[in-house]
PASE-307971 format. One line per 3 residues: their letters; for each residue y, z, x of C-alpha. Coordinates in nm, 3 decimals, decimal comma. Each point is the difference from the previous one (the first is absolute). Last residue first. Example, Ala and Ser with C-alpha at 12.3 -4.5 7.8 and 13.67 -1.06 7.14 Angstrom:
BEGIN
SA	-0,106:0,714:1,367  -0,344:0,066:-0,137
***
This chain:
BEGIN
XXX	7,922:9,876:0,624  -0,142:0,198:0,228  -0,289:-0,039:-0,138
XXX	0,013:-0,422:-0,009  0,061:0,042:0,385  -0,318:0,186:0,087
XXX	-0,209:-0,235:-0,218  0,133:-0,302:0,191  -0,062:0,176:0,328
XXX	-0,341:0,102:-0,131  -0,103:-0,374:-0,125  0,126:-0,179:0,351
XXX	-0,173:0,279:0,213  -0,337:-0,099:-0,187  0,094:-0,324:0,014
XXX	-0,008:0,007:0,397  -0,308:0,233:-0,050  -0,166:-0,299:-0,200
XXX	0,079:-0,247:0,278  -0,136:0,191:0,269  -0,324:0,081:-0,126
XXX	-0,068:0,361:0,157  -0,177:0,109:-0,389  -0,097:0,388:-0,020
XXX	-0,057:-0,007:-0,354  0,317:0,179:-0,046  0,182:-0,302:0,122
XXX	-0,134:-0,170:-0,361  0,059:0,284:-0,236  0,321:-0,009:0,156
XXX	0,078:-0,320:-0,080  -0,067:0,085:-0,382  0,215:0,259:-0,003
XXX	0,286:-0,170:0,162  -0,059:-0,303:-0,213  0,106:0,280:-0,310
XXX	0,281:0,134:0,171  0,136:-0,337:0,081  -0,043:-0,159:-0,313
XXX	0,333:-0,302:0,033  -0,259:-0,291:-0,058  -0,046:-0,098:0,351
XXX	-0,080:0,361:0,064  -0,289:-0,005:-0,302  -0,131:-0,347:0,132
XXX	-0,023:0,213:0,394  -0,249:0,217:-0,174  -0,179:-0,257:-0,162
XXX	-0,060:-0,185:0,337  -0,075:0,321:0,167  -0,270:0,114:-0,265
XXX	-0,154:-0,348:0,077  -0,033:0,049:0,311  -0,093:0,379:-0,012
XXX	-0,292:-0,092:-0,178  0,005:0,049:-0,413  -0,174:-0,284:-0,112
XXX	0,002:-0,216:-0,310  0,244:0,217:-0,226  0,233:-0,056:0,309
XXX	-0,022:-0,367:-0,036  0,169:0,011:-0,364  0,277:0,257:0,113
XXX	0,100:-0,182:0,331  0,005:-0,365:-0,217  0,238:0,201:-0,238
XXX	0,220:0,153:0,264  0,039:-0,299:0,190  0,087:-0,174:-0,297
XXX	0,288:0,247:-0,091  0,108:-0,002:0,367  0,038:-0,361:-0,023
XXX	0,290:-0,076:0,292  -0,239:-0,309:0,108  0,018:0,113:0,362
XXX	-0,095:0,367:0,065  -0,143:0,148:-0,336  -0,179:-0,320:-0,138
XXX	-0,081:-0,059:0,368  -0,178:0,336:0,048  -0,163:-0,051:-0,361
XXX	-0,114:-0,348:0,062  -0,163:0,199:0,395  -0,149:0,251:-0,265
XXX	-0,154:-0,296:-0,214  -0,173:-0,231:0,213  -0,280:-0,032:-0,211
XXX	-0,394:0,003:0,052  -0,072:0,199:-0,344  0,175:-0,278:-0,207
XXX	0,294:0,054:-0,203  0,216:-0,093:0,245  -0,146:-0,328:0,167
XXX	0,259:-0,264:-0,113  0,297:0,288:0,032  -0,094:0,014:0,395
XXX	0,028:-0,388:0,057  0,355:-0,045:-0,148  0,091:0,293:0,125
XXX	-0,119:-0,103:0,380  0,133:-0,374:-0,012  0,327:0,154:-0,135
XXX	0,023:0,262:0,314  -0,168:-0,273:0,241  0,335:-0,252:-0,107
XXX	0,230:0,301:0,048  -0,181:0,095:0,344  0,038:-0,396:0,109
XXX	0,370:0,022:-0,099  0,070:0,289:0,174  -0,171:-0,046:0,324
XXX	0,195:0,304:0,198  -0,273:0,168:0,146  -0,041:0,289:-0,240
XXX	-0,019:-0,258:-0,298  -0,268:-0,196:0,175  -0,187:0,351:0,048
XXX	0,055:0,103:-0,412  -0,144:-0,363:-0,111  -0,293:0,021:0,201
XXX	-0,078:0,351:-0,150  0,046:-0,141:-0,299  -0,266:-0,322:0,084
XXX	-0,226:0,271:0,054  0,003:0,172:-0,309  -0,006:-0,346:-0,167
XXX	-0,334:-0,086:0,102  -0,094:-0,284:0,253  -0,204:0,095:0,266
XXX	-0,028:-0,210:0,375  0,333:-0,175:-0,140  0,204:0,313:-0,065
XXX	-0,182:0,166:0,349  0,163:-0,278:0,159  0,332:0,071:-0,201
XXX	-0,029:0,353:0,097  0,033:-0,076:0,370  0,263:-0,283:-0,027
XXX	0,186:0,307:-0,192  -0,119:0,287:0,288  0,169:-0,290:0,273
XXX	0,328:-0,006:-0,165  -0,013:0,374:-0,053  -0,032:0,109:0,368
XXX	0,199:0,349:-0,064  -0,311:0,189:0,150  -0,121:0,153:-0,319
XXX	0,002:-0,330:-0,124  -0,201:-0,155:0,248  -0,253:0,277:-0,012
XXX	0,001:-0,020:-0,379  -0,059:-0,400:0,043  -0,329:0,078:0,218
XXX	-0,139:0,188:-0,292  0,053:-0,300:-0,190  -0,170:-0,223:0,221
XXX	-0,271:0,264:0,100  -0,102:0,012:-0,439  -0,004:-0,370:-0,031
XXX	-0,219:-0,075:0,302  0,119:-0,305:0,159  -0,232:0,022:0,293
XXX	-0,323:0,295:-0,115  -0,036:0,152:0,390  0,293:-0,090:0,164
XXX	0,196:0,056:-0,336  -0,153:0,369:0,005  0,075:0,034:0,353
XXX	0,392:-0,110:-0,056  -0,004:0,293:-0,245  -0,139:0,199:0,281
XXX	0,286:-0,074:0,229  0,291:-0,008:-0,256  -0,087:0,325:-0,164
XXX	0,009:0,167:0,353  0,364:-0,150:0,063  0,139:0,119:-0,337
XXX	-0,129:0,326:0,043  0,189:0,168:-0,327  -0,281:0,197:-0,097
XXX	0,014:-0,210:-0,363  -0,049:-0,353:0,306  -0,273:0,206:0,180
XXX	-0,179:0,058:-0,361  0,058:-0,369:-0,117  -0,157:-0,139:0,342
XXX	-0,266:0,268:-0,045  -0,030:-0,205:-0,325  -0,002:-0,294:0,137
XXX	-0,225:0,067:0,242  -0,287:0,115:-0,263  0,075:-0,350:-0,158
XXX	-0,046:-0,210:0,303  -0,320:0,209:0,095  -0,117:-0,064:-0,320
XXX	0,054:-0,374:-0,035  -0,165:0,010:0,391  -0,311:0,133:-0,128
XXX	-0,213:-0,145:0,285  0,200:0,214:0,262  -0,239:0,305:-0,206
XXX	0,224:0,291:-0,146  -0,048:0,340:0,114  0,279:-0,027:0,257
XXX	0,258:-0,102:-0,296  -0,127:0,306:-0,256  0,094:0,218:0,298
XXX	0,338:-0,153:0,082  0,055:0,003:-0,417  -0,113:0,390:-0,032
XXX	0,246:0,115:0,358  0,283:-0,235:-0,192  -0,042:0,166:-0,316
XXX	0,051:0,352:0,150  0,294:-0,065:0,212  0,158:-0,182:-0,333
XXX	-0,100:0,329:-0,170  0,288:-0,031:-0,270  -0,180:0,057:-0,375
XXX	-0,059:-0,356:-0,034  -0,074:-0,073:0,358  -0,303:0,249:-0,003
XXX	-0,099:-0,230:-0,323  0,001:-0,273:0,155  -0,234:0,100:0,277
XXX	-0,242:0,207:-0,195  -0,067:-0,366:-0,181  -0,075:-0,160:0,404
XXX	-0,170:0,297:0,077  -0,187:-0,042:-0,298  -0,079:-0,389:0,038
XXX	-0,077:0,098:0,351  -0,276:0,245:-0,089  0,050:0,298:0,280
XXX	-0,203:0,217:-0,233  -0,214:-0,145:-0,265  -0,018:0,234:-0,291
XXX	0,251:0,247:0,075  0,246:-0,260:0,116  -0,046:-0,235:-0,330
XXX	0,061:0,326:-0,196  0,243:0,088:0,165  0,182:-0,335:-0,101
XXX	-0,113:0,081:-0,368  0,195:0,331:0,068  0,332:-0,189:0,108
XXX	0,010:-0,242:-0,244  -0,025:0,273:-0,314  0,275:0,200:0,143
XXX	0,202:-0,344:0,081  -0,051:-0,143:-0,361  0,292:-0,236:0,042
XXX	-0,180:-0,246:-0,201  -0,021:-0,226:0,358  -0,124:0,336:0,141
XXX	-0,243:0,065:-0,261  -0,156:-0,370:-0,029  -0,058:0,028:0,395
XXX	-0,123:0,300:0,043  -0,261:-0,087:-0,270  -0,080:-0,301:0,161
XXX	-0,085:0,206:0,313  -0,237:0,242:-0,143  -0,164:-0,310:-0,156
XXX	-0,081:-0,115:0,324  -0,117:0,346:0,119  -0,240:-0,008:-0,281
XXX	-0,161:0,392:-0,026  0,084:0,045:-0,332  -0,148:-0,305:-0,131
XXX	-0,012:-0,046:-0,403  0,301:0,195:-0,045  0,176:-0,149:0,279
XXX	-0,071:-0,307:-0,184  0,199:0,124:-0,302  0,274:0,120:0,208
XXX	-0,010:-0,356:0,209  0,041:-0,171:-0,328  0,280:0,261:-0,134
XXX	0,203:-0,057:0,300  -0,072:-0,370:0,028  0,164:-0,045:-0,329
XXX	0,281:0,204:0,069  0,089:-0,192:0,315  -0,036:-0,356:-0,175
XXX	0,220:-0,110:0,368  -0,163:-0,295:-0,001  -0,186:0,146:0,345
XXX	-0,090:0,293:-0,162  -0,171:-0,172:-0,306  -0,205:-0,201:0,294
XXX	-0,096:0,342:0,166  -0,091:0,114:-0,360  -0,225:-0,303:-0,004
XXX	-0,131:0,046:0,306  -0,162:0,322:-0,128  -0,097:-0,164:-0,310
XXX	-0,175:-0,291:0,187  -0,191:0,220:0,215  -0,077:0,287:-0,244
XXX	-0,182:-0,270:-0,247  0,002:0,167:-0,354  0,080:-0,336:-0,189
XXX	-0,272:-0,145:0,140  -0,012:-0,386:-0,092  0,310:-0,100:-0,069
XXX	0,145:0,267:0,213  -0,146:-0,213:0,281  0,177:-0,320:-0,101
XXX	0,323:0,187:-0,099  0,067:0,147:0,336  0,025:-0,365:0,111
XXX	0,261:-0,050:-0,215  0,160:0,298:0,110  -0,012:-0,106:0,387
XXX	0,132:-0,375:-0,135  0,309:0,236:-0,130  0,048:0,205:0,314
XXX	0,011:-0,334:0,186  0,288:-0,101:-0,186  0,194:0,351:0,090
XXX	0,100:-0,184:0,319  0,114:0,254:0,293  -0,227:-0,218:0,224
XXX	-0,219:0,256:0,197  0,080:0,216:-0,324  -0,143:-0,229:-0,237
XXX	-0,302:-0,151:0,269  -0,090:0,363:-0,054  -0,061:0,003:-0,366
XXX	-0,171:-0,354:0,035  -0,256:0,137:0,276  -0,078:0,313:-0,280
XXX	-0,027:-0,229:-0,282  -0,223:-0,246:0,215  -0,233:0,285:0,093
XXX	0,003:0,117:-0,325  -0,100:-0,336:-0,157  -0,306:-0,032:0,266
XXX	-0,116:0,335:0,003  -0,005:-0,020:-0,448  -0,265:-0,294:0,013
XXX	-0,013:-0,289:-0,203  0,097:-0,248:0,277  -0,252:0,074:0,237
XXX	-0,021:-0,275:0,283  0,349:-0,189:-0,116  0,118:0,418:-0,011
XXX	-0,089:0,077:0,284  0,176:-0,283:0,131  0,324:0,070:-0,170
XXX	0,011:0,388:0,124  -0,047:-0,111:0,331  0,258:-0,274:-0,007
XXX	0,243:0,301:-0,126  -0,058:0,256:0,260  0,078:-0,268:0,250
XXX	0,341:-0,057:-0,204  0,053:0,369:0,021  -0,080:0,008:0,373
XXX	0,262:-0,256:0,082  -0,103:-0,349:0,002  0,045:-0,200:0,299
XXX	0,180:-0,310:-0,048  0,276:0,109:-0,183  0,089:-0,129:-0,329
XXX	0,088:0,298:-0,243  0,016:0,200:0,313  -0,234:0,141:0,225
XXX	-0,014:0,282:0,266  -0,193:-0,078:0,296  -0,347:0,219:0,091
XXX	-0,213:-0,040:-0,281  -0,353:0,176:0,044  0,012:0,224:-0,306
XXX	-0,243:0,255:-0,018  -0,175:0,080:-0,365  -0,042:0,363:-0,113
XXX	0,081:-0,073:-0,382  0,267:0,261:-0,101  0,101:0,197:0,288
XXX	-0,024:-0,307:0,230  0,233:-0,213:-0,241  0,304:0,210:0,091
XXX	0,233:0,150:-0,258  0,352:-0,005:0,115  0,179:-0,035:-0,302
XXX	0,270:0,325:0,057  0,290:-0,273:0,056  -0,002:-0,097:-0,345
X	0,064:-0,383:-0,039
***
């Protein structure tokens, strides 16, 4: 799931949210997305022809996706998206959450040109504003991103789902200082009652202290955001980077494989794979590796796929380079981000192209990018390049 989806339900329907406990598929307090969805449900059994009531649910559904990390409720949202478009095609509620449901099944061109065409009809929309930042920074459409998050600052200033967008995108060209100060601000300005929020927003000042190299600052508010949302798929795997960066790989895998079981999708189960590898579990990492191909090829051609991370292992364990290159080549006429740039860069190195990943790559530090992991390629690519010259 993207980690720019932070759209609140307050900027779109102005309703509170009373829950104070996270909740799980079976807790016994519901979280606020699961409140959000009993509401929805009983307006509709009093009204069930009307657009509110459908939205509503569409808009508790799309959240209940990322509270859970499972796309199924993104598919009941659509279906309920489909009642009111039914009926009025034109509806700007249901269309706008539509895009935002597009966005979360990763249809990134499709919400694009949706939330253009709605911008169109409402220039002054902050929400659409956002979903436009969105689409263009998944597409890799950073010039385009950034002005549509200006655009939600202009309009509404101090907005937290645009501090929260101008956020990512200060880490994206290498402002971690300056993403942190827009997250801790976007944190204070959401209500205690929001605690899926607030668990999210920490993670990803969790992220930023972690990218900072603050191990110990990243572990305090990331154990916040569990505190405040317990299990919370995004904090446990946050939490795992800290471990990792500290050398305490045994306890990042038993980390990763709780956030394995709290969301199933190949991308994490690789991640899994790659921590009980670093801490010496070689035969459960081989058996995650197969489980995670196997897995990853089932959903490739979908929009939802775990395709760079198939490309990484293509180019790392399976000895495929030609594969990796070909999966890189098909996902990169998707989307153009620096991820997937990266991934496609490091296919061309594991097929003997250094000068031509080294191009690419750059094109991806020269965003401004602090990611770790990418400059470590980065370095990988150029040294690699440097050697094929002189020879």
């Amino acid at each position: 799931m993207s980690r720019m989806m932070v759209m609140t339900v307050g900027l779109v329907t102005g309703l509170a949210v009373t829950s104070v406990r996270p909740g799980g598929a079976d807790a016994a307090v519901p979280s606020p997305a699961q409140r959000k969805i009993e509401q929805a449900r009983n307006l509709l059994a009093r009204n069930p022809g009307g657009c509110q009531g459908h939205n509503d649910l569409a808009l508790a559904l799309a959240r209940r996706a990322r509270e859970t990390s499972d796309p199924a409720f993104y598919a009941e949202a659509e279906q309920a998206l489909e009642k009111c478009l039914a009926v009025s095609p034109d509806d700007l509620e249901a269309l706008k959450v539509r895009a935002w449901v597009f966005l979360g099944q990763h249809r990134f061109a499709e919400a694009r040109d949706l939330a253009i065409a709605l911008n169109k009809r409402i220039p002054d929309d902050v929400m659409v504003y956002g979903l436009l930042t969105d689409a263009q920074a998944e597409l890799g459409n950073y010039k385009e991103a950034e002005a549509a998050c200006q655009w939600m600052l202009d309009l509404r200033p101090g907005n937290v789902p645009g501090l929260t967008r101008a956020a990512y995108l200060r880490e994206l060209f290498g402002d971690l200082d300056g993403a942190l100060e827009l997250m801790a601000s976007a944190y204070e300005q959401t209500p205690s009652s929001e605690v899926e929020d607030r668990a999210w927003i920490l993670s990803q000042i969790g992220h930023l202290h972690l990218s900072a190299r603050r191990p110990a600052e990243a572990e305090a508010v990331l154990k916040q955001a569990l505190a405040h949302f317990p299990g919370y798929h995004y904090a446990l795997g946050g939490l795992a980077g800290v471990r990792t960066a500290q050398g305490r790989h045994q306890e990042a895998a038993d980390l990763l494989r709780q956030r394995y079981e709290a969301a199933p999708h190949p991308e994490n189960l690789y991640e899994l794979a790659e921590a009980l590898a670093r801490a010496g579990r070689r035969s459960e990492a081989r058996a995650a590796y197969a489980d995670f191909e196997r897995k990853a090829r089932a959903e490739m051609d979908g929009a939802d796929n775990s395709n760079r991370e198939l490309v990484y292992y293509y180019a790392d364990r399976a000895s495929r380079p030609a594969a990796a290159l070909a999966l890189a080549r098909r996902e990169l006429a998707r989307r153009r981000d620096v991820q997937t740039v990266a991934a496609y860069a490091w296919a061309l190195h594991a097929s003997g192209r250094p000068a031509e990943a080294q191009k690419e790559m750059q094109a991806v530090i020269g965003v401004g990018t602090r990611d770790p992991e990418l400059r470590r390629r980065a370095d990988v690519i150029a040294r690699a390049a440097k050697l094929r010259r002189r020879t």
